[in-house]
Backbone as numpy.savetxt, mean C-alpha at the origin, in Angstrom:
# Nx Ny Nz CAx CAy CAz Cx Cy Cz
30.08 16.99 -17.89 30.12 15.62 -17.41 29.60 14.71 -18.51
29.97 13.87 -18.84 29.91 12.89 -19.90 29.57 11.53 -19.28
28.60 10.95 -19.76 27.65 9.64 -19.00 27.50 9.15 -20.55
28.07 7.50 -20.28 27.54 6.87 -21.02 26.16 6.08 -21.13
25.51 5.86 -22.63 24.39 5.85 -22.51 23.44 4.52 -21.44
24.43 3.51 -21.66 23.90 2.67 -20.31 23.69 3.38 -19.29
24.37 3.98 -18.65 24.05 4.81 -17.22 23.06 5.63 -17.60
22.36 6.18 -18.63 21.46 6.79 -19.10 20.12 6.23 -18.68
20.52 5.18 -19.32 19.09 3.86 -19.73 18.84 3.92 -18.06
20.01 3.56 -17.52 19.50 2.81 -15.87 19.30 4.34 -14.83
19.40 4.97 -14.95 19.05 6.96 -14.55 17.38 6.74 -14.92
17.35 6.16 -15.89 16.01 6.38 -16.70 15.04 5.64 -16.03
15.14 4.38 -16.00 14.41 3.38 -15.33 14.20 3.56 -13.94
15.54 4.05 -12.88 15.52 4.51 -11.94 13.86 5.42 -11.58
14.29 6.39 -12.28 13.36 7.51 -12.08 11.89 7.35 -12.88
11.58 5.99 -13.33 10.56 6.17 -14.03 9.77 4.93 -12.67
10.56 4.58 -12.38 10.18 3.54 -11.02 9.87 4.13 -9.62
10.61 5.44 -9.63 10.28 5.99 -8.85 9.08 7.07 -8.82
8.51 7.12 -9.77 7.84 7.74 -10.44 6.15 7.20 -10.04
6.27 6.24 -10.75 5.37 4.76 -10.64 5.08 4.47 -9.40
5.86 4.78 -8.55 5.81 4.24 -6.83 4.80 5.38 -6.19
5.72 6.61 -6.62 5.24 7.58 -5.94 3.77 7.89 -6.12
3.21 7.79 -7.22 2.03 7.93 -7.90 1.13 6.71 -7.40
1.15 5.77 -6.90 0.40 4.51 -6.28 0.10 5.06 -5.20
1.37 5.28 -4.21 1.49 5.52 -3.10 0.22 6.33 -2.65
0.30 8.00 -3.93 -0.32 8.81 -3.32 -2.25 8.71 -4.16
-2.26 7.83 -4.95 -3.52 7.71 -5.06 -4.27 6.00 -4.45
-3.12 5.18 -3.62 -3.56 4.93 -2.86 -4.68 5.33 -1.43
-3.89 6.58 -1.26 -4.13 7.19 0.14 -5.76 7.76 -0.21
-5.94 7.83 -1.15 -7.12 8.97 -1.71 -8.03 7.80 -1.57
-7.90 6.49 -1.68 -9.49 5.62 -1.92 -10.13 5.19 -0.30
-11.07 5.73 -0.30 -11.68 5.11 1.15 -12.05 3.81 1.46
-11.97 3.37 2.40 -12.31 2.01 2.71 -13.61 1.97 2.16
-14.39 0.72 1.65 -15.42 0.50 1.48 -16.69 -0.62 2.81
-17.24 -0.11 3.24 -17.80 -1.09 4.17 -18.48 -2.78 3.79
-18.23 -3.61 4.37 -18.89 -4.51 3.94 -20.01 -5.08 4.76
-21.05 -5.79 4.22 -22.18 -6.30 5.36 -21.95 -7.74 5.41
-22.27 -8.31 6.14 -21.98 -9.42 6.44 -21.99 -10.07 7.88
-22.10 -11.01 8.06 -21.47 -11.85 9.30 -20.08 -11.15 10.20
-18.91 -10.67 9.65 -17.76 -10.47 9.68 -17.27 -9.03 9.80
-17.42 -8.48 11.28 -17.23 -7.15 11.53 -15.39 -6.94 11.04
-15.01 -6.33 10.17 -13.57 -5.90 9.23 -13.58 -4.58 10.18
-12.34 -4.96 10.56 -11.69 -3.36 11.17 -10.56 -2.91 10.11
-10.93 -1.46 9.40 -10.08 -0.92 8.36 -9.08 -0.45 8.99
-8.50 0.24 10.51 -8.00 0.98 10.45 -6.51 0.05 11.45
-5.42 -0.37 11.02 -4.37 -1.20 11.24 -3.75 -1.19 12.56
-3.79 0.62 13.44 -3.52 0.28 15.18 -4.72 -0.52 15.72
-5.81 0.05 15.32 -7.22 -0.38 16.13 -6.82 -2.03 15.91
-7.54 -2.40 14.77 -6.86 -3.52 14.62 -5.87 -4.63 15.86
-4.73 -4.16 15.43 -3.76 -4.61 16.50 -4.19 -4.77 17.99
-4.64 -3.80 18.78 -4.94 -3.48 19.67 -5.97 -4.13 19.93
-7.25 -4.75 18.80 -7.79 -5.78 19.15 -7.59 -6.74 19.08
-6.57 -7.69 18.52 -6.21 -8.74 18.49 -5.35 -8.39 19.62
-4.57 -7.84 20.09 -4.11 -8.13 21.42 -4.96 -8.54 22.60
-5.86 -7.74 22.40 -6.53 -7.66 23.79 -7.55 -9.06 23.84
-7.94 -9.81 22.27 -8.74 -10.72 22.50 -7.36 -12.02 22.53
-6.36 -11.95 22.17 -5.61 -13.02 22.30 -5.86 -13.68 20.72
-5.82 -12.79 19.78 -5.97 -14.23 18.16 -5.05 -13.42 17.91
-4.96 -13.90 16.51 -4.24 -13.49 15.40 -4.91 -12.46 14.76
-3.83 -11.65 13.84 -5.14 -10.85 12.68 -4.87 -11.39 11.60
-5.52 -11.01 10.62 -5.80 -11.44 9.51 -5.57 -10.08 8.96
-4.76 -9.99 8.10 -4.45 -8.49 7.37 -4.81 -8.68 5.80
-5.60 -7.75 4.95 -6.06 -8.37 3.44 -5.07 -7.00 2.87
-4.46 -7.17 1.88 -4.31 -6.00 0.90 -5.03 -5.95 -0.44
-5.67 -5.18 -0.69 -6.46 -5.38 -1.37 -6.24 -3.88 -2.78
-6.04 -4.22 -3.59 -6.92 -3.06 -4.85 -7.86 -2.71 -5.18
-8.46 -1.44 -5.00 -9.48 -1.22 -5.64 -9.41 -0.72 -7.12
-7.96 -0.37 -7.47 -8.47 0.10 -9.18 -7.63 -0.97 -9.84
Protein backbone atom coordinates (compact mmCIF):
# COMPACT_ATOMS: atom_id res chain seq x y z
CA UNK A 1 0.00 0.00 0.00
CA UNK A 2 1.51 3.24 -0.96
CA UNK A 3 0.46 6.54 1.15
CA UNK A 4 1.51 9.69 0.26
CA UNK A 5 3.55 11.63 2.56
CA UNK A 6 0.79 14.21 3.50
CA UNK A 7 -1.42 11.40 4.67
CA UNK A 8 1.68 10.47 6.60
CA UNK A 9 2.15 13.86 8.29
CA UNK A 10 -1.78 13.85 9.18
CA UNK A 11 -1.61 9.66 10.47
CA UNK A 12 1.13 11.32 12.47
CA UNK A 13 -0.48 14.15 14.16
CA UNK A 14 -3.56 12.04 14.45
CA UNK A 15 -1.87 9.63 16.70
CA UNK A 16 0.39 11.91 18.47
CA UNK A 17 -2.98 13.76 19.65
CA UNK A 18 -4.25 10.89 20.57
CA UNK A 19 -1.52 10.07 22.44
CA UNK A 20 -1.43 13.44 24.37
CA UNK A 21 -5.16 12.92 25.28
CA UNK A 22 -4.81 9.63 26.45
CA UNK A 23 -1.92 10.40 28.76
CA UNK A 24 -3.86 13.57 30.52
CA UNK A 25 -6.78 11.63 30.75
CA UNK A 26 -5.05 8.89 32.66
CA UNK A 27 -2.78 10.97 34.91
CA UNK A 28 -5.57 13.10 35.47
CA UNK A 29 -7.43 10.33 37.29
CA UNK A 30 -4.30 9.66 39.57
CA UNK A 31 -4.33 13.35 41.38
CA UNK A 32 -6.56 13.51 44.46
CA UNK A 33 -8.67 16.20 45.30
CA UNK A 34 -7.02 18.53 47.61
CA UNK A 35 -9.15 19.85 50.63
CA UNK A 36 -9.60 23.37 51.24
CA UNK A 37 -10.36 25.36 54.62
CA UNK A 38 -12.31 28.02 54.53
CA UNK A 39 -15.77 29.54 54.84
CA UNK A 40 -16.89 27.43 51.67
CA UNK A 41 -17.75 23.72 52.16
CA UNK A 42 -16.47 22.39 48.06
CA UNK A 43 -18.07 19.14 47.25
CA UNK A 44 -15.33 17.20 44.97
CA UNK A 45 -17.32 14.49 43.97
CA UNK A 46 -19.82 15.67 40.68
CA UNK A 47 -23.21 13.15 41.44
CA UNK A 48 -23.08 14.26 45.16
CA UNK A 49 -22.76 17.54 43.98
CA UNK A 50 -25.76 17.52 41.67
CA UNK A 51 -27.91 15.91 44.01
CA UNK A 52 -27.21 18.77 46.25
CA UNK A 53 -27.99 21.45 44.26
CA UNK A 54 -31.12 19.75 43.42
CA UNK A 55 -32.35 19.19 46.56
CA UNK A 56 -31.39 22.84 47.86
CA UNK A 57 -32.87 24.48 44.66
CA UNK A 58 -29.37 26.70 43.39
CA UNK A 59 -27.22 26.34 40.87
CA UNK A 60 -23.70 24.65 40.98
CA UNK A 61 -20.82 26.11 40.41
CA UNK A 62 -18.45 23.56 38.67
CA UNK A 63 -14.35 24.70 38.77
CA UNK A 64 -11.92 22.72 36.46
CA UNK A 65 -9.01 23.10 37.70
CA UNK A 66 -5.05 21.82 37.11
CA UNK A 67 -2.98 20.75 39.38
CA UNK A 68 0.28 20.16 37.30
Amino acid sequence: MYCHKSNMSVLRSVLITVGILTTSVVCAAEIPPVPVTGKVHWVYDYAQGKELARSNGKPMFVVFRCER
